[in-house]
C-alpha positions in Angstrom: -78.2 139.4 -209.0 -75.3 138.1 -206.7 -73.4 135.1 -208.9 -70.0 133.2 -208.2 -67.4 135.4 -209.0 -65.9 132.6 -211.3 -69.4 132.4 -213.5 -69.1 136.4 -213.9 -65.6 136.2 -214.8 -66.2 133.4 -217.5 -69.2 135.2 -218.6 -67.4 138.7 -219.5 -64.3 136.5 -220.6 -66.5 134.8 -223.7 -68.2 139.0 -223.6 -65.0 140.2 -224.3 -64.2 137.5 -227.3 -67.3 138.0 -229.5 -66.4 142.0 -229.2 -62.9 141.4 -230.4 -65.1 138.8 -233.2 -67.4 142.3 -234.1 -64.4 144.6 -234.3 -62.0 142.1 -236.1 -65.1 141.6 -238.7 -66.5 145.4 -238.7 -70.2 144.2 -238.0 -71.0 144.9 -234.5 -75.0 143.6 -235.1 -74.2 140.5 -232.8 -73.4 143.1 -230.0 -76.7 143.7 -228.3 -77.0 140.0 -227.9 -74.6 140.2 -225.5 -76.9 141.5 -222.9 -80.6 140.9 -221.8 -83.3 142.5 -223.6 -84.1 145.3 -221.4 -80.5 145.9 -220.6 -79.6 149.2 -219.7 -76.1 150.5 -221.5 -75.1 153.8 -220.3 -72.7 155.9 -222.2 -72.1 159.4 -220.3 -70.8 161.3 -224.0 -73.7 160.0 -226.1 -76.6 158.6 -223.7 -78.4 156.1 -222.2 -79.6 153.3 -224.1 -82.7 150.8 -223.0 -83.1 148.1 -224.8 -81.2 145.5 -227.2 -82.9 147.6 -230.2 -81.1 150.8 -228.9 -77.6 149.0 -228.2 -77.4 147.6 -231.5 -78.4 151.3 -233.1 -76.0 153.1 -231.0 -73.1 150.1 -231.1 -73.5 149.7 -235.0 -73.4 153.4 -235.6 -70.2 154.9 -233.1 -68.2 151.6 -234.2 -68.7 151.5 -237.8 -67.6 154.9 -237.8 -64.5 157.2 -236.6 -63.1 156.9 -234.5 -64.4 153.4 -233.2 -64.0 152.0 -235.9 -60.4 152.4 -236.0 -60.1 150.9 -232.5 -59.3 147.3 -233.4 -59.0 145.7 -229.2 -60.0 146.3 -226.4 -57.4 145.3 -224.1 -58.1 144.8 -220.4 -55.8 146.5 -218.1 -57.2 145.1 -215.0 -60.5 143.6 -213.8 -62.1 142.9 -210.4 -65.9 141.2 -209.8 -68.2 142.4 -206.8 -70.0 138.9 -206.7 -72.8 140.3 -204.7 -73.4 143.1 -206.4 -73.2 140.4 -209.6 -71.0 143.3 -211.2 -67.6 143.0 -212.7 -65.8 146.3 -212.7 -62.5 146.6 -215.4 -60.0 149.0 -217.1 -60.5 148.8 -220.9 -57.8 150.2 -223.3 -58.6 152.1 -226.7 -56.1 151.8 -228.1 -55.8 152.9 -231.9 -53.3 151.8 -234.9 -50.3 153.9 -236.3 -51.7 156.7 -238.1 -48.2 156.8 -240.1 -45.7 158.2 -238.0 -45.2 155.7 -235.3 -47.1 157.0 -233.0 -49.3 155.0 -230.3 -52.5 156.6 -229.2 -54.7 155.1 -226.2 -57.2 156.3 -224.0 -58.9 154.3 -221.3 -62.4 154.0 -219.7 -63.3 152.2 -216.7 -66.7 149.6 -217.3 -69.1 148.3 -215.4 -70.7 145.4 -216.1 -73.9 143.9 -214.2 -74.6 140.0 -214.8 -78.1 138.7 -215.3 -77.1 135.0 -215.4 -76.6 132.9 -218.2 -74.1 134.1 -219.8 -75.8 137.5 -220.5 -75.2 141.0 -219.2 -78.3 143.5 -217.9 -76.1 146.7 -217.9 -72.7 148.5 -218.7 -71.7 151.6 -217.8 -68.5 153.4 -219.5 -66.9 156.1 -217.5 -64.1 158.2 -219.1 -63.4 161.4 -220.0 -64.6 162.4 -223.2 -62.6 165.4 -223.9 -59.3 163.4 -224.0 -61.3 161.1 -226.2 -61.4 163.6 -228.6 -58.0 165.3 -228.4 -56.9 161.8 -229.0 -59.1 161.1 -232.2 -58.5 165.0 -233.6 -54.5 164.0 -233.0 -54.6 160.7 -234.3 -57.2 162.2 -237.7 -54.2 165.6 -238.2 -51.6 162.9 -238.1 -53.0 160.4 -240.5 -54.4 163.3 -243.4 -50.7 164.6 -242.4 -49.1 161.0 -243.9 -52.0 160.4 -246.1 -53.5 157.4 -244.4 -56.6 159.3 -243.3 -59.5 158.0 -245.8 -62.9 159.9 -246.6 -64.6 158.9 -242.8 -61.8 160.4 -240.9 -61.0 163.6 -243.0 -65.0 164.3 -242.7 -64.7 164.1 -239.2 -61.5 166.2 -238.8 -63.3 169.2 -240.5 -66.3 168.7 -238.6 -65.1 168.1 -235.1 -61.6 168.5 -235.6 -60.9 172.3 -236.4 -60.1 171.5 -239.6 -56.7 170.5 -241.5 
């Protein structure tokens, strides 16, 4: 669906303020909303989901958990809208707090967004590379057990995924 590139800029702009609601709040039910309800999100690490149903499942479980959970914004880098295409195409940051010793971790992933009109979204698309997703989560996870700051989610996680402590 082509839309003015002003509508599709609004649209992701109010998008991108109920997220930062949902991970400010830690209930990311309201997500799937977001988008029509046979949207299309596809997430090259974990899948394809069709469906509000199958947003909300996938949304409410990788961000209630580590290490989305401990990504509290989203900042856009840069952002540019193919109005024909009806797609808006930006650089989102992941960007995740002090794990104890000063140190800033951020990885980013490049998302595609398609507009449907009013205000909702039919797809999105994440493209990134999953493997320095996970060096940066293991990292972050050794340096927060390290300092103590890593609660019963994260040290889970480390010795599952992590290699251990």
């Amino acid at each position: 669906m082509s839309a003015p590139a002003a509508e599709i800029t609004e649209a992701y702009a109010a998008f991108h303020e109920k997220v930062a609601g949902f991970a400010a709040s830690g209930d990311w039910t309201g997500y799937a909303d977001l988008f029509t309800p046979d949207a299309v999100y596809v997430e090259h690490a974990m899948g394809t989901f069709t469906g509000r149903d199958e947003i909300r499942d996938w949304a409410v479980r990788t961000m209630t958990s580590y290490p989305g959970r401990l990504m509290p914004e989203f900042p856009v880098s840069w952002q540019v809208v193919d109005a024909d295409a009806g797609r808006l195409v930006c650089e989102v940051l992941n960007p995740m707090p002090d794990p104890g010793d000063g140190t800033m971790l951020t990885e980013p992933n490049i998302t595609i967004m398609t507009y449907a009109g009013d205000g909702l979204f039919s797809g999105e698309e994440d493209v990134y590379n999953p493997l320095r997703f996970h060096a940066m989560a293991q990292k972050w996870a050794r340096i927060a057990a390290a300092h103590g700051n890593a609660d019963d989610d994260v040290l889970t996680w480390l010795d599952r995924f992590g290699g251990g402590r």
